[in-house]
C-alpha positions, 0 to 999 in steps of 0.5 A: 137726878141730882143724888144718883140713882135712886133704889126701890124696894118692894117688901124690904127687898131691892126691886129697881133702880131709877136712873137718868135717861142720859145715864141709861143711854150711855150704859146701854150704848154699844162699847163697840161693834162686833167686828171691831170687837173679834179684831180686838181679840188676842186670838185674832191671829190664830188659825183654828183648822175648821176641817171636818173628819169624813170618817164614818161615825162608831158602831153603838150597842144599845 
C-alpha cells in the first residue's frame, strides 16, 4: 500500500482497517518470549513467600 493503511466504514462509522500483510506480520510478531519476558521484570529478583496457612478456615453464621 503506498498511502498506509486504508480505513472502511460501515454507515459512516469506522469498521476495519486494511494494512499490508508485511506490516500485519510485523505488529502481530511476538516482541519477545514469555520467559525473556518475566526476566525482564523489575521484580525479577524479588522473593514472594508461596507458603500456605494450615490454619483451619473461620466458623461462618448463615
Amino acid at each position: 500500500m503506498k498511502n498506509g493503511p486504508q480505513l472502511v466504514t460501515r454507515h459512516g462509522a469506522d469498521s476495519v482497517v486494511i494494512i499490508s500483510v508485511k506490516e500485519f506480520r510485523r505488529l502481530s510478531a511476538p516482541k519477545t518470549d514469555l520467559v525473556s519476558f518475566f526476566k525482564q521484570s523489575p521484580l525479577y529478583d524479588i522473593q514472594i513467600d508461596l507458603s500456605r496457612n494450615k490454619d483451619r478456615p473461620r466458623e461462618v453464621v448463615f
